[in-house]
C-alpha positions in Angstrom: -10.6 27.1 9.0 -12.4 23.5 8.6 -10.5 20.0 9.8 -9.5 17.7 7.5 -11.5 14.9 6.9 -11.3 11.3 7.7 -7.8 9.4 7.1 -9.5 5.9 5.4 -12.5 6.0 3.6 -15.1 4.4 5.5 -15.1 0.4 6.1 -16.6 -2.2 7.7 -14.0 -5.0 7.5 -10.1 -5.5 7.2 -9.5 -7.7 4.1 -5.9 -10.1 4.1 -3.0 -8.7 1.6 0.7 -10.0 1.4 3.3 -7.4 1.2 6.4 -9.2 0.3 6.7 -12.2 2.3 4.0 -11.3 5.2 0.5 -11.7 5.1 -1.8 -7.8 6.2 -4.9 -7.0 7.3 -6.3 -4.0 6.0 -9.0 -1.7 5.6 -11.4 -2.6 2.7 -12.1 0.2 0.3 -9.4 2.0 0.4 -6.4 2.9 -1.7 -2.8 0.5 -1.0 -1.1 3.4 -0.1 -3.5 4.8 2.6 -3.3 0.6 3.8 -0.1 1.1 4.4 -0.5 4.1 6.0 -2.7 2.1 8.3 0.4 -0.8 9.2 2.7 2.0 9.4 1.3 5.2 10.2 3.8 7.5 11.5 6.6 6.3 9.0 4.3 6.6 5.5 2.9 9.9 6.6 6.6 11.4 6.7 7.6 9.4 3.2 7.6 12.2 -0.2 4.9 10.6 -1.7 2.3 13.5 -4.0 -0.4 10.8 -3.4 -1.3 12.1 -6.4 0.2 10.2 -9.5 3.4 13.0 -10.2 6.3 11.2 -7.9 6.1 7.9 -8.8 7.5 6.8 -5.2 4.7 4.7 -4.5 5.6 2.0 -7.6 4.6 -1.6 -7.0 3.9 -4.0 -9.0 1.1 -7.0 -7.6 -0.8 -9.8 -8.5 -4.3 -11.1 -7.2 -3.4 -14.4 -6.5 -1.9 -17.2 -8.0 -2.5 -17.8 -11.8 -3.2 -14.0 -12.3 -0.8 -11.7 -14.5 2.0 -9.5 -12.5 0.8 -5.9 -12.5 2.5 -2.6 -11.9 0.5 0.7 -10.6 0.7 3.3 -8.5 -0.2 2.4 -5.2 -2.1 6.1 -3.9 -4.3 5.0 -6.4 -4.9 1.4 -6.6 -7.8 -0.1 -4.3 -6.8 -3.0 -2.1 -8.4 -6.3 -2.9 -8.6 -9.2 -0.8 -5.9 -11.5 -1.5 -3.9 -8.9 -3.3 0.1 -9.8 -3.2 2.1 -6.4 -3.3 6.0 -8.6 -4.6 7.4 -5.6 -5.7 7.5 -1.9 -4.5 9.9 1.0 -4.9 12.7 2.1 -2.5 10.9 4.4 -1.2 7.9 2.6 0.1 10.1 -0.3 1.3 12.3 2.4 3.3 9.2 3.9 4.7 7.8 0.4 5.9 11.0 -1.1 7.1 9.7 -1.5 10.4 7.5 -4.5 8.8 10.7 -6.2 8.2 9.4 -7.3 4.4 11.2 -9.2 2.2 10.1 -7.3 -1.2 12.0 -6.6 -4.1 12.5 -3.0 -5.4 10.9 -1.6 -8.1 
């Protein structure tokens, strides 16, 4: 039997996301989802997320800053960008991350 591999793809930096109405740091080069495994590990890793496009539980929608269009993707596979702003998300994300205390609206 082999181990799994690494939980984040490899990085060298955190990079600053909001989620909701707080400000992040995260690992660069890695998918949203997988950041906020990072802020909340325990609590996304028992969430029913596929983390692979079928349940839809991971919904946000995002901009990249001010003056840049509103977005909506899946967030197991969207790669974080500095100064990405996460303003929506489904209930299921916001449950799993209600630790973080966001103010976010759902999806």
């Amino acid at each position: 039997m082999h181990s799994p591999g690494p939980l984040f793809r490899p990085f060298d930096k955190l990079i600053k996301i909001k989620l909701g109405d707080k400000e992040f740091e995260v690992p660069e080069g890695n998918m949203l989802l997988r950041c906020m495994q990072y802020l909340s590990p325990e609590d996304i890793s028992y969430g029913r997320f596929c983390w692979n496009e079928e349940c839809q539980y991971c919904r946000i929608s995002f901009d990249l800053g001010p003056d840049t269009p509103q977005r909506t993707a899946l967030s197991c596979k969207l790669m974080v960008q500095e100064g990405m702003r996460v303003t929506e998300m489904a209930d299921e994300i916001r449950y799993c991350l209600r630790k973080l205390q966001l103010i976010v609206k759902p999806k």
